[in-house]
N, C-alpha and C positions, 0 to 999 in steps of 0.2 A: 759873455762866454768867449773863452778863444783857443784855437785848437794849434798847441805845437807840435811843428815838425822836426824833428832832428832823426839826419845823416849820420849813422857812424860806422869805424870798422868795425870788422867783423869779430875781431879779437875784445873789443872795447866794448860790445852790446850786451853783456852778461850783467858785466860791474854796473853799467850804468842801469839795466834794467832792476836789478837789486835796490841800488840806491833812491830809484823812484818808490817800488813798489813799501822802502821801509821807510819811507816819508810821506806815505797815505795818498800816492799820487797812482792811477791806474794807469797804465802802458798798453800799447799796444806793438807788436813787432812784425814787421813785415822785410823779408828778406829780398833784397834788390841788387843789383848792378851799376856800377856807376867807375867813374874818375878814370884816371891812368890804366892804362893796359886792363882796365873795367874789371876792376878790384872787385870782391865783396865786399859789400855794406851792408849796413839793416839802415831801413828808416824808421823810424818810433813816432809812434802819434799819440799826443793824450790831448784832454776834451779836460779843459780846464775852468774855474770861473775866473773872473777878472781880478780880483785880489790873490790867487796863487801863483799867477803868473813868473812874481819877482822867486818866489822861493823857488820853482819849478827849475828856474835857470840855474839859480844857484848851489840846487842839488845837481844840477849838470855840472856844471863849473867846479864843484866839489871832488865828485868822483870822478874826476877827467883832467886834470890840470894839465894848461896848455904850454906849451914854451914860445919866445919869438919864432922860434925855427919852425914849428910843428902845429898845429890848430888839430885837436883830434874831434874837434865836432862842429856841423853845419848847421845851426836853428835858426826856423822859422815860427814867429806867432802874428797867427792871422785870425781876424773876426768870423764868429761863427752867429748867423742872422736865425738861424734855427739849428734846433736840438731836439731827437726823440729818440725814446728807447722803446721798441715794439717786442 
């Protein structure tokens, strides 16, 4: 299992959480602070297994196209050694 993190703004966390939740992917949104002059961000976390990882990004990469100039989104995936839902 691996759990991604992705940074975005704050204009940008709507579309993207849309395009997760209609690709059967669960989201979580948590509103933060960060970057230049400590913009709004959301960071989003989802709790993936290891073969949806590749689609996960590319439903990022879908609904966010980036340009040279511009990267509108920051991801992280990192291993998760345990998982439980209480």
């Amino acid at each position: 299992m691996k759990m991604i993190i992705i940074i975005v703004q704050d204009n940008d966390a709507d579309t993207l959480t849309q395009a997760f939740t209609a690709g059967n992917l669960r989201v979580t949104r948590v509103a933060s602070t960060g970057g230049f002059m400590r913009s709004g961000v959301v960071t989003m976390l989802l709790g993936v297994e290891d073969t949806q990882v590749d689609t996960a990004i590319k439903v990022a990469r879908d609904a966010l196209p980036s340009s040279k100039d511009k990267k509108r989104a920051t991801l992280f995936v990192v291993p998760v050694q345990h998982f439980e839902q209480i």
